[in-house]
C-alpha positions, 0 to 999 in steps of 0.5 A: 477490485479482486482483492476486495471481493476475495476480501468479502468471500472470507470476511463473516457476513455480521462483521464489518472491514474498514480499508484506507486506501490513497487515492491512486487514480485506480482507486477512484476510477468509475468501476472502483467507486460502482464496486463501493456501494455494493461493497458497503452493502456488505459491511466493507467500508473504503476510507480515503487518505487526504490527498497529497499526505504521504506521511499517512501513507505507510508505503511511501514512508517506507520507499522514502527510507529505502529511496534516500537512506538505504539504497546506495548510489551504484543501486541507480546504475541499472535496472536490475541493479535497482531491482536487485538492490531493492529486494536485498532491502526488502528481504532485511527488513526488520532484521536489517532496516528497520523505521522508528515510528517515534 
């Protein structure tokens, strides 16, 4: 709801965002969805995923790349293994990892 709302201080009053979003439960909780209607009141308008599409859902393509192509197997050992393996993915992407939206 803070994004959304520093989101609507910088955008310009005449033009309008549009924001997909998943459907995470704190993306539809009853605060989130009374802050929608004030929010297109302002040209902000929320879009929601279908559910249970992750191929739509750019995060969870790129965590699937890192879960199951990227990661070794000793990453799972511990948590700051896995946090430490991790950010050394995210820190190459681009350079390093890269996924082919072909």
């Amino acid at each position: 709801i803070e994004a959304f709302d520093r989101l609507l201080e910088q955008k310009s009053p005449e033009a309008f965002a549009i924001v997909v979003l998943d459907n995470a439960s704190i993306h539809r909780s009853a605060l989130f969805l009374r802050k929608e209607l004030e929010w297109r009141a302002q040209r902000l308008y929320v879009i929601f995923l279908p559910t249970y599409s992750p191929e739509l859902n750019l995060i969870e393509i790129l965590w699937r790349k890192i879960k199951y192509e990227w990661l070794p197997v000793t990453a799972y050992q511990s948590f700051s293994s896995l946090t430490s393996h991790v950010l050394q993915v995210l820190s190459g992407y681009g350079e390093k990892y890269r996924i082919n939206f072909v």
